[in-house]
C-alpha positions in Angstrom: 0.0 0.0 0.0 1.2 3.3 -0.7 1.5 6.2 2.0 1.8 10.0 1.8 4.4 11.5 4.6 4.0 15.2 4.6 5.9 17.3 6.5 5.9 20.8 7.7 9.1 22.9 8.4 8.8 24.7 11.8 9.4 28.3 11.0 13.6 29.4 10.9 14.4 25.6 9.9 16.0 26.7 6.4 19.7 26.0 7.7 19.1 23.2 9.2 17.5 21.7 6.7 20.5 22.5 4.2 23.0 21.2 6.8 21.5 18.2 7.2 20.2 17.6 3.5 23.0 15.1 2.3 22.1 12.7 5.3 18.3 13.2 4.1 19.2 12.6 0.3 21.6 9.4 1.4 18.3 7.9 3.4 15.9 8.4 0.8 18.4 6.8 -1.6 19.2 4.0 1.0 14.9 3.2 0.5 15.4 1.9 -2.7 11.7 0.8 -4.2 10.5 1.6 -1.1 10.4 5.0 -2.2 7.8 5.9 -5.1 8.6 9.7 -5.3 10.1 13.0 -2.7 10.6 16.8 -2.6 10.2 19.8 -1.0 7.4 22.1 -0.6 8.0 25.0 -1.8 7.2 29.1 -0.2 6.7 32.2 -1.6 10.4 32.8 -1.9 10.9 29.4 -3.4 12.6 28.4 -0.3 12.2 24.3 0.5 9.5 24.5 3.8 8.2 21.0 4.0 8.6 18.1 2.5 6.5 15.0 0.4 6.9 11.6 -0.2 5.2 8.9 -1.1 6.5 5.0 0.1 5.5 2.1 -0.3 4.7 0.0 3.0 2.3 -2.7 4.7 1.0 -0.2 6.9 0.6 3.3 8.6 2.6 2.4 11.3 5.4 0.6 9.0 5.3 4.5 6.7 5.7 6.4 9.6 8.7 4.6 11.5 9.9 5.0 7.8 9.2 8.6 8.3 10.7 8.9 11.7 13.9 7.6 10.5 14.4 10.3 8.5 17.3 12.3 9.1 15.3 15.5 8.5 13.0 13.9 11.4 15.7 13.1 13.6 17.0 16.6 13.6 13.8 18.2 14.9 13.4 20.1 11.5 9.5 19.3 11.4 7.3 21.2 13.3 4.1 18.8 11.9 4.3 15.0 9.9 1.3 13.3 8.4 1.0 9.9 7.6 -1.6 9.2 4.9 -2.8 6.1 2.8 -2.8 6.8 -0.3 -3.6 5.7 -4.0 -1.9 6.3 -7.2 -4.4 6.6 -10.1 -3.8 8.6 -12.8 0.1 8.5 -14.8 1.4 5.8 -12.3 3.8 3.6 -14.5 3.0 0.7 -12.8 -0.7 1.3 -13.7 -2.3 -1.7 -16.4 
C-alpha cells in the first residue's frame, strides 16, 4: 500500500534543513523501491519549507517509523508530519 508522509518545516528551519540535506538525500536513496517519489514544498520565496513523499509499506505504522527515520526527522526540522494512505491513479507507471 502506498503512504503519503507530509511534512511541515517549523518556522527558521531553512539551515538546518541545508545542513542536514545530504544525510536526508543518502536515506531516501538508502529506501530503494520503497520510495515511489520525494521533494520539497515549496514558499513564496521558493525556499524548500516541508517536505512529500510517497513510500511504499504494509502499513501506517510501517510509513511512519519510515518517516521517523528520517534524518530530517531526527534533527527536529519538522514542526508537523502526516501519515496518509494513499492511491496512485492517474500516470502511475505501474498502472495496467
Amino acid at each position: 500500500m502506498l503512504f503519503a508522509i507530509l511534512c511541515d518545516d517549523k518556522a527558521g528551519g531553512l539551515d538546518l534543513r541545508m545542513s542536514t540535506r545530504p544525510e536526508h538525500v543518502a536515506f531516501l536513496t538508502g529506501l530503494g523501491a520503497t520510495l515511489k517519489f520525494a521533494g520539497p514544498f515549496l514558499d513564496g520565496s521558493q525556499n524548500p519549507c516541508g517536505s512529500m513523499l510517497v513510500v511504499e509499506a504494509d502499513s501506517a505504522d510501517a510509513a511512519r517509523a519510515i518517516a521517523a527515520e528520517d534524518p530530517y526527522a531526527k534533527a527536529g526540522l519538522f514542526e508537523a508530519t502526516e501519515v496518509r494512505a494513499w492511491r496512485w491513479t492517474i500516470n502511475n507507471p505501474e498502472a495496467p
